[in-house]
C-alpha positions in Angstrom: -0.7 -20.5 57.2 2.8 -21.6 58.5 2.7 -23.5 61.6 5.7 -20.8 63.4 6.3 -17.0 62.7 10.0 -16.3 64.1 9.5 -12.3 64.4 13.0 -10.9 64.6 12.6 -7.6 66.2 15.2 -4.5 67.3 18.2 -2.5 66.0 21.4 -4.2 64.7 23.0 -4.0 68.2 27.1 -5.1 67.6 26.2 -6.0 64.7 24.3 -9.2 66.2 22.0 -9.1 64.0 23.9 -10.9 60.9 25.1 -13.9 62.8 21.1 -14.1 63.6 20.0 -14.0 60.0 22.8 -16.5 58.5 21.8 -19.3 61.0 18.2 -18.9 60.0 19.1 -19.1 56.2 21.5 -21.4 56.8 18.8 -24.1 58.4 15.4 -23.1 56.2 12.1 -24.5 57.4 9.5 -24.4 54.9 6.3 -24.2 57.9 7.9 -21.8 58.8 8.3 -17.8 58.2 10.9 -15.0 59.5 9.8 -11.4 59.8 12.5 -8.8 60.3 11.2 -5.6 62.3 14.8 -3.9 61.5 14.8 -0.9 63.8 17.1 1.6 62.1 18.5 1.7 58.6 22.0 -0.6 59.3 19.1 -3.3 60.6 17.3 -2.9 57.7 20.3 -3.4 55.2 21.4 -6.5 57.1 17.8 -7.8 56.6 17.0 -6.9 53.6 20.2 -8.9 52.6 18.7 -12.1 53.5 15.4 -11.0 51.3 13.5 -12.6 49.8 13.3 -15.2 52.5 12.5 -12.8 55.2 10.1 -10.3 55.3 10.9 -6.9 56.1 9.3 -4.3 58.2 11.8 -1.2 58.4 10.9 1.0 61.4 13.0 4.4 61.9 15.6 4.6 64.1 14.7 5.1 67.9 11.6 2.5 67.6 11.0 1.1 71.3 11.0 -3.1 71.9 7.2 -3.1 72.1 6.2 -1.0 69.1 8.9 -3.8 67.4 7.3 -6.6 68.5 3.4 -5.0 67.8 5.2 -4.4 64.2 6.1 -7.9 63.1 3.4 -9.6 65.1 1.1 -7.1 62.6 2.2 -9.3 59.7 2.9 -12.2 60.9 0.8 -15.3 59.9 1.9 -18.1 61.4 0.1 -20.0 64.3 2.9 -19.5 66.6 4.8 -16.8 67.2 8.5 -16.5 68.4 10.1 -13.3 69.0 13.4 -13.2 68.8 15.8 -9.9 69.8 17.9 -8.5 67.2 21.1 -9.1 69.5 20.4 -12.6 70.5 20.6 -16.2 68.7 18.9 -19.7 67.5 20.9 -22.8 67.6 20.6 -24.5 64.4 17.3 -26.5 64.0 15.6 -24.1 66.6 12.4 -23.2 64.3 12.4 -26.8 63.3 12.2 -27.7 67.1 9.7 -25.4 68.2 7.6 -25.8 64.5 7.4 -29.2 65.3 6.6 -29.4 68.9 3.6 -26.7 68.4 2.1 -28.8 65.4 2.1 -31.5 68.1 -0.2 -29.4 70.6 -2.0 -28.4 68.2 -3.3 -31.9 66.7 -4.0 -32.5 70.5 -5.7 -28.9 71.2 -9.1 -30.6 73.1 -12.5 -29.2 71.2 -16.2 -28.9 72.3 -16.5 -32.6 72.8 -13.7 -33.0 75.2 -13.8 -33.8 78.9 -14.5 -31.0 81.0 -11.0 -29.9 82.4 -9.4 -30.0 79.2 -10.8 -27.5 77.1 -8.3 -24.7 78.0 -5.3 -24.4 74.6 -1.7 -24.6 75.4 -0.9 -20.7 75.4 2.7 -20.9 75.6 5.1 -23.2 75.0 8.6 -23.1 77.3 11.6 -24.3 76.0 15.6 -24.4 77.3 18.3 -21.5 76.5 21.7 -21.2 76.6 23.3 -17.2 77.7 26.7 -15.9 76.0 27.8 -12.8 77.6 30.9 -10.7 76.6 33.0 -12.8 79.0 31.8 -16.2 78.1 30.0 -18.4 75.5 26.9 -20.4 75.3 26.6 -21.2 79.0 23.8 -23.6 80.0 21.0 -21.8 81.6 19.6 -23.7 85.3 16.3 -24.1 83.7 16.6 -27.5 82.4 15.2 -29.5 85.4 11.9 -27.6 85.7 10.9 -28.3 82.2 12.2 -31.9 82.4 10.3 -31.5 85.5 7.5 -31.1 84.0 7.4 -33.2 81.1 5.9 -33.0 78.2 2.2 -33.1 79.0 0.6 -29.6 78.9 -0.5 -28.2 82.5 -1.8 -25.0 84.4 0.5 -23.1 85.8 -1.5 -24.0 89.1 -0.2 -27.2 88.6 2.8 -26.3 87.5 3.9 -22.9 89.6 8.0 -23.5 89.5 7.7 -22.7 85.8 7.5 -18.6 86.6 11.2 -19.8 87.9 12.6 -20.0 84.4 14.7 -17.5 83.1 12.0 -14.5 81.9 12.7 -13.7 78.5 10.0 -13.9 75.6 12.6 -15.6 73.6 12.5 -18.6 76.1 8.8 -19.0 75.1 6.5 -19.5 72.0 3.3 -18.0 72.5 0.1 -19.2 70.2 -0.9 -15.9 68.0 -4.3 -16.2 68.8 -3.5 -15.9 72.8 -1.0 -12.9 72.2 -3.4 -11.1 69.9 -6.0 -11.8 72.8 -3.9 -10.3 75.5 -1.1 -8.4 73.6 -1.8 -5.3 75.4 -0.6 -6.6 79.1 2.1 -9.1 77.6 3.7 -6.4 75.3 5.6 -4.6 77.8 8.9 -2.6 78.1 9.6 -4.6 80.7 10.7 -7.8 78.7 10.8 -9.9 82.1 7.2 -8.8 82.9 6.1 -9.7 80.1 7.4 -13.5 80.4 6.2 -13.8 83.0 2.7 -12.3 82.1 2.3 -14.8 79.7 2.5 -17.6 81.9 -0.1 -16.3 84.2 -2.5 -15.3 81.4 -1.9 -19.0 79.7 -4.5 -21.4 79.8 -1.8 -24.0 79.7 1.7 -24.6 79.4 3.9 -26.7 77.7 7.5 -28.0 77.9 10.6 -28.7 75.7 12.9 -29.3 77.0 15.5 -29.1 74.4 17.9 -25.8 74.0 16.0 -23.8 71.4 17.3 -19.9 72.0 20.6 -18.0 72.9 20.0 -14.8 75.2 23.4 -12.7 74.4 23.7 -10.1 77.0 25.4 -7.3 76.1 28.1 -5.5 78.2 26.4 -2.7 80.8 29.2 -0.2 79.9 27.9 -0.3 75.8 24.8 0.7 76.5 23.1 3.6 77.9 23.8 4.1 81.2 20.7 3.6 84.0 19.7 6.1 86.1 19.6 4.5 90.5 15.9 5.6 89.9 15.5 2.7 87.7 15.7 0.3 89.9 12.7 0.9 91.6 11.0 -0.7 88.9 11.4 -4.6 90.0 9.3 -3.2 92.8 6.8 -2.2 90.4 7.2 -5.2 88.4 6.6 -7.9 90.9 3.5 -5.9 92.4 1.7 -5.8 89.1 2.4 -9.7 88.5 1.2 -10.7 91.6 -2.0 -9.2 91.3 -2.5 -11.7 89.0 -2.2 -14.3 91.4 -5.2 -14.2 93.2 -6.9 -17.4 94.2 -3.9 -18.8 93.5 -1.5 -20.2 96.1 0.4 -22.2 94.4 1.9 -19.7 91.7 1.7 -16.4 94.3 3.9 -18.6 96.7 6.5 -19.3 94.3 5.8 -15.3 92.8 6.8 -14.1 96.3 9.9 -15.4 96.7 11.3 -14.7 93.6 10.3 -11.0 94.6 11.7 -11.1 97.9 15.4 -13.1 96.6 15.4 -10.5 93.5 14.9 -7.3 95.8 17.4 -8.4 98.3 19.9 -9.3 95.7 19.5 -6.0 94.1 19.6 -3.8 97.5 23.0 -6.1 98.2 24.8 -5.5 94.9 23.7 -2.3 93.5 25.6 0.9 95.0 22.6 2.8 94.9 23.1 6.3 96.1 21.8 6.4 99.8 18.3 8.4 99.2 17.4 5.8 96.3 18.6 2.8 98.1 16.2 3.9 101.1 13.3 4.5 98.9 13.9 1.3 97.3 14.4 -0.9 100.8 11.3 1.1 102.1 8.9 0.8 99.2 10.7 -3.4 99.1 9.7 -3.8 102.7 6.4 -2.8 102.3 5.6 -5.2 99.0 7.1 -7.6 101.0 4.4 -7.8 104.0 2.0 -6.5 101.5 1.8 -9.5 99.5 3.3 -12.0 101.8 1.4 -15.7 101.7 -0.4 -16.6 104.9 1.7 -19.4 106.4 4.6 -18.6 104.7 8.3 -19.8 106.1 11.3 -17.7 105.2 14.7 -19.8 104.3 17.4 -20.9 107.0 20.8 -19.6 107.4 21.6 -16.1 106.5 19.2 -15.3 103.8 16.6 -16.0 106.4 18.3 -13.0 108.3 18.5 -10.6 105.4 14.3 -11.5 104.7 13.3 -11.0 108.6 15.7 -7.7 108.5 13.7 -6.8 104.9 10.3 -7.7 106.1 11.2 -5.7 109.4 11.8 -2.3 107.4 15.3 -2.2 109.3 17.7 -0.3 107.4 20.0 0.9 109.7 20.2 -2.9 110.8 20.5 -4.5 107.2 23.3 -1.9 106.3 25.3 -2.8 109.7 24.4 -6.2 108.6 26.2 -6.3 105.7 28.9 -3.8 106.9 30.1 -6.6 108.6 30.2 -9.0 106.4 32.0 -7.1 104.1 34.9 -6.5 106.6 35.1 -10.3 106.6 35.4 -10.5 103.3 37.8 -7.7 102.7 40.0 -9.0 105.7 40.4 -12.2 103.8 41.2 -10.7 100.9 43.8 -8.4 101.8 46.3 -11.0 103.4 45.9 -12.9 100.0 47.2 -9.8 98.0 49.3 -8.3 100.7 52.8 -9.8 98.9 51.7 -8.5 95.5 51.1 -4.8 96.9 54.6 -5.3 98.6 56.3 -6.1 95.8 54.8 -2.9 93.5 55.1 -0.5 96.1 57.9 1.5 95.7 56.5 2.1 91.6 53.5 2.8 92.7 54.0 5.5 95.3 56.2 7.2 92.8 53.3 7.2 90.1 50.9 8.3 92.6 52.7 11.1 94.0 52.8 11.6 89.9 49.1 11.6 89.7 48.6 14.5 92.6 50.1 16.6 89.5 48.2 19.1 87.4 47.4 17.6 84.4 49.7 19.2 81.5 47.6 20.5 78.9 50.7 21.0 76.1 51.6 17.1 76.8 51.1 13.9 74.4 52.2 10.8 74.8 52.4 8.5 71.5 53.0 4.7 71.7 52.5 2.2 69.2 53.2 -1.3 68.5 53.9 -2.5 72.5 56.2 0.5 72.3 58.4 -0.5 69.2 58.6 3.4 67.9 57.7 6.1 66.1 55.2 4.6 63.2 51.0 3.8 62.0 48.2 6.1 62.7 49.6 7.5 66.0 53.0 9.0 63.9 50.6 10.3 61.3 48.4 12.0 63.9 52.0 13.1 66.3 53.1 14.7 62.5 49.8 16.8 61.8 50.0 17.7 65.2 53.3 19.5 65.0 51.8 21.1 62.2 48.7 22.3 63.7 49.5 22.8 67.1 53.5 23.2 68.2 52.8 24.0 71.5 51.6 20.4 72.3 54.9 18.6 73.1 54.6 14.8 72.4 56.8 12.3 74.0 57.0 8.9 72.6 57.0 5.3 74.9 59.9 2.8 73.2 61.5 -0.1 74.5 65.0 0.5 74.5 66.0 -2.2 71.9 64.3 0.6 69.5 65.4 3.6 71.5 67.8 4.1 68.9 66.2 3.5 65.9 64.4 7.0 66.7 64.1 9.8 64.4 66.8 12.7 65.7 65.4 14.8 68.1 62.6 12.8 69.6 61.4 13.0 73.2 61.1 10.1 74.6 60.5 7.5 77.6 61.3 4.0 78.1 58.8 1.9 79.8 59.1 1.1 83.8 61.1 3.9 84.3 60.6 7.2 86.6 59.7 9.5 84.0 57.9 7.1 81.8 55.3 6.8 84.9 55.7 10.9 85.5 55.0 11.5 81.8 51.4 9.1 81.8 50.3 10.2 85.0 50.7 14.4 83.9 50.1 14.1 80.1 46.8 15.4 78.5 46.8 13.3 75.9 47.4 9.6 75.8 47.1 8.1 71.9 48.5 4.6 71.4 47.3 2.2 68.4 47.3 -0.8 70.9 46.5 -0.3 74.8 48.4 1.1 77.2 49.5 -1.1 80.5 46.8 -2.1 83.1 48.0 -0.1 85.6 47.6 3.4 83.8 44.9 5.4 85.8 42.7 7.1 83.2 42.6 10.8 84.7 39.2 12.5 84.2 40.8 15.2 82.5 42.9 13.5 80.1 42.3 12.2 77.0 42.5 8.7 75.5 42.9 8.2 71.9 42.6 4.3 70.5 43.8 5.0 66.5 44.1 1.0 66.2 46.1 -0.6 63.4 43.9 -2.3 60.9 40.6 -3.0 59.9 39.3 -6.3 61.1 38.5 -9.3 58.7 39.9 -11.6 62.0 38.0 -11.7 65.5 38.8 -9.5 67.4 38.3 -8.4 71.0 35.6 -10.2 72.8 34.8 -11.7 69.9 38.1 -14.4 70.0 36.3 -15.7 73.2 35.0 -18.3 71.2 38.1 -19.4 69.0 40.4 -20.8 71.7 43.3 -20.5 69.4 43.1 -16.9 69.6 42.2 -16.1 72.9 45.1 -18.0 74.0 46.2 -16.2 77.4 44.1 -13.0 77.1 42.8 -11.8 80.4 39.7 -10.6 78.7 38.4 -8.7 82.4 41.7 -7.2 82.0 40.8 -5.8 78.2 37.6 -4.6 79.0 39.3 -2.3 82.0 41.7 -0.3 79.2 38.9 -0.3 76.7 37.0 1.8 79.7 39.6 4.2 79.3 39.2 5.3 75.6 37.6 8.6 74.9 38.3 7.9 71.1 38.5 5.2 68.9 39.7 6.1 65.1 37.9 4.5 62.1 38.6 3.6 58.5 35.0 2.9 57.8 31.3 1.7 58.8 32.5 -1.8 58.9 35.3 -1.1 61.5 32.9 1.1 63.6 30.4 -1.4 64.3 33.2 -4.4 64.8 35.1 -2.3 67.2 31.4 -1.5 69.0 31.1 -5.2 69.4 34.4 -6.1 70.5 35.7 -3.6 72.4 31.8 -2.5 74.1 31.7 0.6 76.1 31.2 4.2 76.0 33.8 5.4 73.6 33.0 8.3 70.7 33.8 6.5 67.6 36.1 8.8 65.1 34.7 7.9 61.4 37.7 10.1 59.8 40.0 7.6 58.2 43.4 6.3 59.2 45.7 9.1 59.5 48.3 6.2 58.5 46.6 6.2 54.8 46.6 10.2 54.7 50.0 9.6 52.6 48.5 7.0 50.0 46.7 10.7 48.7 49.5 13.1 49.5 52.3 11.4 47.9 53.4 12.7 44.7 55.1 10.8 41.6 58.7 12.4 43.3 57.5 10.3 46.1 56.7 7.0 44.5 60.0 7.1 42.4 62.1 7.8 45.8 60.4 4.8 47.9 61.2 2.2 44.7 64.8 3.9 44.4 65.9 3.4 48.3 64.4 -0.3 48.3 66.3 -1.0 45.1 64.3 -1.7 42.7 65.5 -1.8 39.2 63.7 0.7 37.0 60.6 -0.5 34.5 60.7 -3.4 36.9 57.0 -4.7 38.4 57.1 -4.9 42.0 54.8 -7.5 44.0 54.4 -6.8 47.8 54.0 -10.3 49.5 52.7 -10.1 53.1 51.4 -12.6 55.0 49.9 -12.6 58.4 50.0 -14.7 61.3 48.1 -17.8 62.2 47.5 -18.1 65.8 47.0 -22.0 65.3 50.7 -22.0 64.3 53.8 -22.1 66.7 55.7 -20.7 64.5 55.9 -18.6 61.1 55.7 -21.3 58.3 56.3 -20.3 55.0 53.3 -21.1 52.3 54.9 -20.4 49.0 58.0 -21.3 47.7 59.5 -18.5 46.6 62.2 -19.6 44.2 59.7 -21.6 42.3 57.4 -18.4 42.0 59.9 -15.9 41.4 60.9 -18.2 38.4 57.5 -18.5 36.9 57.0 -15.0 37.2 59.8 -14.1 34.9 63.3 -11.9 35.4 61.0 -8.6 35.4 58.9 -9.2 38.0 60.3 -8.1 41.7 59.1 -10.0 45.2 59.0 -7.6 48.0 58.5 -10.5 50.8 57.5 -9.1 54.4 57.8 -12.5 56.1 60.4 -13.7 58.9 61.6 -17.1 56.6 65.0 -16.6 54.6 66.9 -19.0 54.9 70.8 -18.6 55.4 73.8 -20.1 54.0 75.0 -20.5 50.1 72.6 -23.7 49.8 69.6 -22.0 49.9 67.8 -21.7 46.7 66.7 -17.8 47.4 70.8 -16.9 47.9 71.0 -16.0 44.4 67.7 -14.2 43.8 68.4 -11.9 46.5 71.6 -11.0 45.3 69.8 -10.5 42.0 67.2 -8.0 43.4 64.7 -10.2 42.5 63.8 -11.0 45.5 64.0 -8.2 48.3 63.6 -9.1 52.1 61.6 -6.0 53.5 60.6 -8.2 56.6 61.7 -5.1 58.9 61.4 -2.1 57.0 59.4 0.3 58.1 56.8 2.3 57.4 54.7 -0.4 55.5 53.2 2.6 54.0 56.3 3.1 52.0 56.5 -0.2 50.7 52.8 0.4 49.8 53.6 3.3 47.9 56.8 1.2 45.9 54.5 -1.7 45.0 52.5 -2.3 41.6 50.7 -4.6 43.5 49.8 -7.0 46.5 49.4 -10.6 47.6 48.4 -11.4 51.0 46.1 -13.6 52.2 44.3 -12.1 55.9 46.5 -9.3 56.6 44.8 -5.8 57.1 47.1 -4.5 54.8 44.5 -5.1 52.0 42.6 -2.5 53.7 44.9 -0.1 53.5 46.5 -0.6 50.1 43.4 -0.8 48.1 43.3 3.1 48.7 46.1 3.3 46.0 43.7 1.3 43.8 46.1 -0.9 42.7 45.8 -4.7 41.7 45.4 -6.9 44.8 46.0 -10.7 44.9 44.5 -13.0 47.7 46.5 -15.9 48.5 43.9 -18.0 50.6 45.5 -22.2 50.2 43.9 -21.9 54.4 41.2 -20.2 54.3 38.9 -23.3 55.9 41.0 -23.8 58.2 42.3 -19.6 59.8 38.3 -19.1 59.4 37.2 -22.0 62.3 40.3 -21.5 64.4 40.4 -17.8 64.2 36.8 -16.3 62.8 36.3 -13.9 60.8 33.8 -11.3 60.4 32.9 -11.9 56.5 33.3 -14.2 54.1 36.7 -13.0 52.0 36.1 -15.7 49.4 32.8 -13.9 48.4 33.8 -9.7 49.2 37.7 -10.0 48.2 39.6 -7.2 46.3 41.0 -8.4 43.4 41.5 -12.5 41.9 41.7 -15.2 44.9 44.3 -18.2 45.0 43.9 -21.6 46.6 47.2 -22.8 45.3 50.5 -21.4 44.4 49.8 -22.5 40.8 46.9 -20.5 40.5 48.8 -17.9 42.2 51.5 -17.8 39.7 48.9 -18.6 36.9 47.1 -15.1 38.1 50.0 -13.3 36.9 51.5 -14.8 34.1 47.8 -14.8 32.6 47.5 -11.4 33.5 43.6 -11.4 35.8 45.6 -10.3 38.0 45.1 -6.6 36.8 42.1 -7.5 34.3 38.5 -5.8 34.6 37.0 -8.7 36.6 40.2 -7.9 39.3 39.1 -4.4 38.7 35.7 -4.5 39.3 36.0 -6.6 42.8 38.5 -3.7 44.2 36.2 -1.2 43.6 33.7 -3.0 45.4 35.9 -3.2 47.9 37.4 0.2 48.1 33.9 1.4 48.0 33.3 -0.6 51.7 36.7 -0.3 52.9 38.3 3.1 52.3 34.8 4.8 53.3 36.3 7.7 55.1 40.0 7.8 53.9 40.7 10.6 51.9 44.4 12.3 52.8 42.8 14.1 55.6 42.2 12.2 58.2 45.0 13.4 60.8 43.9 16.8 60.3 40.4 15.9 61.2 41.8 13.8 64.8 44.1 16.5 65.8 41.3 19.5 65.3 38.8 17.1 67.0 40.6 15.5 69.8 43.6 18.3 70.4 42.1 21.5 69.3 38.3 20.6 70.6 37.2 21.9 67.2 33.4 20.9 66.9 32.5 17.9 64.4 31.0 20.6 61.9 33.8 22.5 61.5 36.4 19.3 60.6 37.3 19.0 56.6 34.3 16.5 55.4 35.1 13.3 54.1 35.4 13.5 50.1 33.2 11.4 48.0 35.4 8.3 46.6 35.4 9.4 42.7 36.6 13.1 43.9 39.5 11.5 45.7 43.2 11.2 43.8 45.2 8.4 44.9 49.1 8.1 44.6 50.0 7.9 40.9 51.2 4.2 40.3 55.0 3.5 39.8 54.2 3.2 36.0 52.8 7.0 36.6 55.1 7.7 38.3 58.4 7.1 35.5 55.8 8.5 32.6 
C-alpha cells in the first residue's frame, strides 16, 4: 500500500495538464502513486504518455469534477489521498513532502490504549500554496502564518478555528482515504470551496505543513464558460449548509460567520449583478446574516462596519446610495489624473467616433499584417481567395508609408493615424490582421475579427512569456488580453496550435482548424512555378539550394550571427547555394562573403518577400527555432536543425516541446556537425526522412491547399462548417514537386 495517492483529476484545460505530468515524472517517489482521471480523449493522450508510471482512468468527454474525483479515488490505494486539478501544479518534491509528513501522523495515530482525548486520527492534513493566474506567476498565497500558527502538532478545528481561513481548495489539503471514503458523499461536492471546507469540519483532527506543497492556476474568466448572475446566489447557499455544521461550536461558527458576511459583501460590491438578482442576492444575504449571526458578536470598525450594519439591516436602497458615493469619489480622483491624456487624443478621437455612429459596411475588409509592413502571410492568401470568391467585398490594406510603395498596383490602401485609416476600421465589416490591431480599435458587435496569426508556436507565446522575463520584456499583458477579446476567429495549422493559442491568448474565440491559407501555395504550385521562383532568385541550374533562417533571440540586443558562412559555404562545395535570411553581411571588399556573393553562392534574401517563395526555391532548410519549419515541412523536403543554443533560448524564452526529441529532420549542436550533415549526406537519408514525417504528421494536420477557401466561405460567406471542403488525409495530399522534379 503506498503511503500517498496523488489523483490527478479533469480535462486537459490549456493544455495544463502536461506541465502537471512532467514535474511528477520528473521527481518520482516510489511510496507514492499517481492516478490520471483524464476527462476527455486530449487528457487521456497526455496521460497515457507518462504510462506506465501513472495509472489511467479515461472518462468521456463532459465528465463533471466530482464524478472525476469519485473515479480515481475508486482505484486509488494509497493511505492518503491528494487530488490534484488537471489545470493546476506541484512544486517539485511536493508528493515527497506531503508522503513524508503523513507517514509521520501516521506512526503517531493514538490507538485503544491512548489517553482519552487523543483517540480521534488526523483527517486532513493542510499545507501552503502558491496561485499563478494569467497575469502573474507563482504568487505566495496569505496562508502561511495560520499554519505556522499552528504548528505542527495535530489539533481540532475547535482548537484551531482560523484554519477554515485558508484558501478552500482540496488541493491545499491531503485528506486520509479512510476519512474521505467515510464521508465522500458530503466532501465530494461541485462546489470545490465547500468541499474544503467540509473537510475540516468533518475532521477529527488537523494537521499543519507549513511548506508550499501545490500551485492553484486560475484560469482567465473570459476562456471559460460564461456564469449566469443567478450563480451567484450559490455562496449563499454554500455558507448556510457549512454552518450547519457548526453547531456547539463557537469557536469555528464565529470565525465561519465572518468569512460569510466579508465574502457576500465583497461579492454584492464587485459583481454588476443585474438589479433583480442583485436584490435577491442582498435579500436572501441579509437574512443568512441575522440568521446565523453568533450571540455576542461585534462587527469590525471603519467602513466595513458600515457596509455589515447596512447588510444586517436589509437596506438596499441605503447600501446602493452608500456606495454610489463612494464611487463618485473615486471617479472624481480619477478623472483629474487622466484629464491631460484625454486632452491630448481628442481631436482623433471625436473623428473616429463620429466614424463609429456609421452603418457598418458589409462589402468592406480591412487586411493588415506584420505591424502594417504590406500585402503578405495568411491574411494576402485569404484577401486573394476572397477576390476570387467574393468581388464584391472590397479590401483595403493598413501600411506604414515606408512600404506604401512597395504595394502591388492597384491596391486600396490606408496609412495608419490618418482620417481614413480610422474611417475605414470604425465602418469595415471585416477586420483580419495576422498580429493585433491598435488598442484603441473598438470591436463593433457587428463586425468581424479574424486573428490568422503567423506561425506555429515552438516559443512561449502570449500569457505564457509571463514567466521568461526576457520575453515579456515591455508587454502590457492587460493590454493583450483587451485585443484578444476582440477576435471572433483565430486560424489554425493544427491541434498543437489550437490548444497553445487556447492557453495563451484565453478567451472566447471560435478556433478555425483549416490550415494556413499562407501554405495553400506549397500544394498549388506547379513545376512552372518552382523553376520560376529558383530563376528570379538566381540560382544557377542543377544547383542545390539550402534556405538558412534563423530567428530571433530575445536575450540578445542585437542579431548575432552563429555560423560562419564562408567557412560553410566552402565545406559544402561549389554546387551547393546558401539562401541566407539573416540581417548580417558585412560590407566593404574585406569581407570574406564579398566574393561568394558575387559568385551566387551565397544569395542575401534577408528582405525578399513572400518567404513562401523562397520556400518553394529551396531543396532544403536549416533553421534552428523559426516557425518556418512548420511551414516548409509541408513540401516534404529535407530539414536541418541548427540548435548550438538550444539550453540556453529554452530557459530564457520557453518552449512548448522539447525540439531535440520531436525535430524534423537531423539536429546540429555545432557548425561542424552542421556541415558534416551535408557532406555525409543524413541530411536527406531515411532516418532525416522518417523524423519529418513524424513531424508533418503533427504539424501540417489541416494544411492541404485549401485552407483560404475554407476561411473566406466560413468567415465572409457565413457558409456553415459542414458545407466547407474537408481537410484531406495527409497521404492523399500532393505537395509542390521538388526543384529536382521540377527540371526532370
Amino acid at each position: 500500500m503506498p503511503q500517498l495517492s496523488v489523483i490527478v483529476y479533469g480535462p486537459n484545460a490549456q493544455g495544463h495538464l502536461t506541465e502537471l505530468l512532467d514535474s511528477l515524472a520528473a521527481h518520482p517517489l516510489p511510496d507514492a502513486e499517481v492516478i490520471v482521471a483524464a476527462v476527455g480523449a486530449w487528457a487521456r493522450e497526455t496521460a497515457e504518455g507518462h504510462a506506465p508510471e501513472t495509472v489511467v482512468v479515461a472518462l468521456p468527454d463532459g465528465t463533471g469534477d466530482v464524478e472525476a474525483r469519485a473515479a480515481g479515488a475508486a482505484r486509488a490505494t494509497g493511505r492518503w489521498l491528494h487530488f490534484v486539478h488537471a489545470k493546476d501544479g506541484l512544486p517539485a518534491g511536493a508528493p515527497r513532502l506531503i508522503a513524508e509528513r503523513t507517514a509521520e501522523l501516521d506512526a503517531a495515530a493514538p490507538d485503544a490504549t491512548s489517553p482519552a482525548g487523543t483517540a480521534d486520527p488526523v483527517d486532513v492534513l493542510l499545507f501552503d500554496h502558491v496561485t499563478t493566474t494569467w497575469q502573474t506567476a507563482a504568487r505566495p498565497s496569505h496562508d502561511g502564518r495560520h499554519l505556522a500558527t499552528v504548528g505542527r502538532a495535530a489539533r481540532s478545528l475547535n482548537a484551531a478555528p482560523d484554519l477554515l481561513r485558508l484558501t478552500p481548495l482540496l488541493g491545499n489539503r491531503a485528506l486520509r482515504a479512510d476519512f474521505w471514503r467515510a464521508h465522500e458523499e458530503q466532501l465530494n461536492t461541485e462546489d470545490e470551496a465547500r468541499a474544503a471546507q467540509a473537510a475540516l469540519l468533518h475532521a477529527g483532527r488537523v494537521a499543519c505543513l507549513n511548506q508550499t506543497a501545490y500551485e492553484h492556476r486560475v484560469l482567465r474568466p473570459q476562456s471559460l464558460p460564461p456564469r449566469a448572475p443567478e450563480d451567484r446566489l450559490a455562496l449563499i447557499d454554500r455558507y448556510e449548509s457549512l454552518l450547519t455544521l457548526t453547531k456547539n461550536r463557537r469557536a469555528p461558527r464565529t470565525v465561519l460567520y465572518n468569512l460569510m458576511v466579508r465574502d457576500l459583501v465583497r461579492t454584492f460590491a464587485r459583481e454588476d449583478l443585474p438589479d433583480p438578482v442583485a436584490r435577491e442576492f442582498f435579500r436572501r444575504a441579509s437574512l443568512a446574516a441575522v440568521r446565523w449571526r453568533p450571540e455576542g458578536h461585534k462587527r469590525p470598525a471603519g467602513l466595513e462596519g458600515v457596509r455589515h450594519a447596512l447588510l444586517e439591516e436589509g437596506a438596499y436602497t441605503k447600501y446602493r446610495a452608500f456606495q454610489t458615493a463612494n464611487r463618485t469619489r473615486r471617479a472624481a480622483r480619477k478623472a483629474v489624473r487622466t484629464r491631460k491624456q484625454h486632452l491630448g487624443a481628442k481631436v482623433r478621437d471625436h473623428q473616429y467616433r463620429r466614424a463609429l455612429g456609421r452603418p457598418v459596411n458589409p462589402d468592406l475588409a480591412v487586411f493588415a499584417a506584420y505591424w502594417d509592413r504590406g500585402v503578405s502571410c495568411n491574411p494576402a492568401a485569404i484577401a486573394a481567395k476572397l477576390a476570387e470568391l467574393a468581388p464584391h467585398i472590397h479590401p483595403v490594406w493598413v501600411v506604414n508609408k515606408q512600404n506604401a510603395a512597395l504595394l502591388p498596383p492597384g491596391t486600396d490602401h490606408v496609412t495608419p493615424g490618418t482620417r481614413r485609416y480610422w474611417e475605414t476600421l470604425a465602418t469595415a465589416k471585416y477586420l483580419t490582421n495576422n498580429v493585433n490591431f491598435p488598442n484603441a480599435v473598438v470591436k463593433r458587435p457587428d463586425a468581424v475579427h479574424l486573428q490568422t496569426h503567423h506561425g506555429t508556436p515552438l516559443k512561449r507565446m502570449g500569457l505564457d512569456q509571463m514567466d521568461h522575463p526576457a520575453a515579456a520584456k515591455g508587454l502590457d499583458f492587460a493590454a493583450l488580453l483587451a485585443r484578444i477579446d476582440k477576435w471572433d476567429y483565430s486560424v489554425s495549422a493544427n491541434s498543437h496550435s489550437t490548444r497553445m493559442w487556447e492557453r495563451a491568448y484565453p478567451s472566447r474565440y471560435t478556433s478555425l482548424d483549416y490550415g494556413y491559407p499562407r501554405n495553400d501555395v506549397f500544394y498549388t504550385s506547379d513545376a512552372q512555378a518552382v523553376r520560376a521562383a529558383r530563376e528570379r532568385l538566381g540560382i544557377p541550374p542543377g544547383r542545390t539550394a539550402v534556405l538558412y533562417a534563423p530567428t530571433h533571440r530575445d536575450y540578445e540586443a542585437g542579431f548575432t550571427p552563429r555560423l560562419d558562412l564562408a567557412a560553410l559555404a566552402d565545406r559544402l562545395g561549389e554546387n551547393t547555394v546558401l539562401l541566407v535570411r539573416a540581417h548580417y553581411f558585412y560590407g566593404g571588399a574585406a569581407s570574406p562573403l564579398t566574393g561568394l556573393r558575387r559568385s551566387g553562392r551565397i544569395i542575401d534574401v534577408s528582405s525578399y518577400d513572400p518567404v513562401e517563395e523562397l520556400c518553394l526555391a529551396a531543396d532544403a532548410l536549416v533553421t534552428d527555432y523559426s516557425s518556418i519549419m512548420f511551414d516548409y515541412a509541408n513540401l516534404d523536403r529535407p530539414i536541418v536543425i541548427y540548435a548550438d543554443d538550444w539550453e540556453t533560448y529554452r530557459t530564457t524564452r520557453g518552449v512548448y516541446f522539447d525540439l531535440m526529441a520531436e525535430h524534423p529532420g537531423q539536429v546540429a549542436r555545432t557548425q561542424e556537425e552542421l556541415a558534416e550533415i551535408f557532406v555525409s549526406g543524413a541530411w536527406c537519408d531515411d532516418g532525416a526522412a522518417k523524423a519529418r514525417a513524424a513531424f508533418r504528421r503533427r504539424f501540417c494536420e489541416y494544411d492541404d491547399g485549401r485552407a483560404a477557401e475554407r476561411v473566406v466561405r466560413r468567415v465572409f460567406l457565413g457558409e456553415p462548417e459542414e458545407a466547407l471542403p474537408p481537410v484531406l488525409p495527409l497521404d492523399a495530399r500532393t505537395p509542390a514537386p521538388t526543384p529536382e522534379e521540377a527540371t526532370a
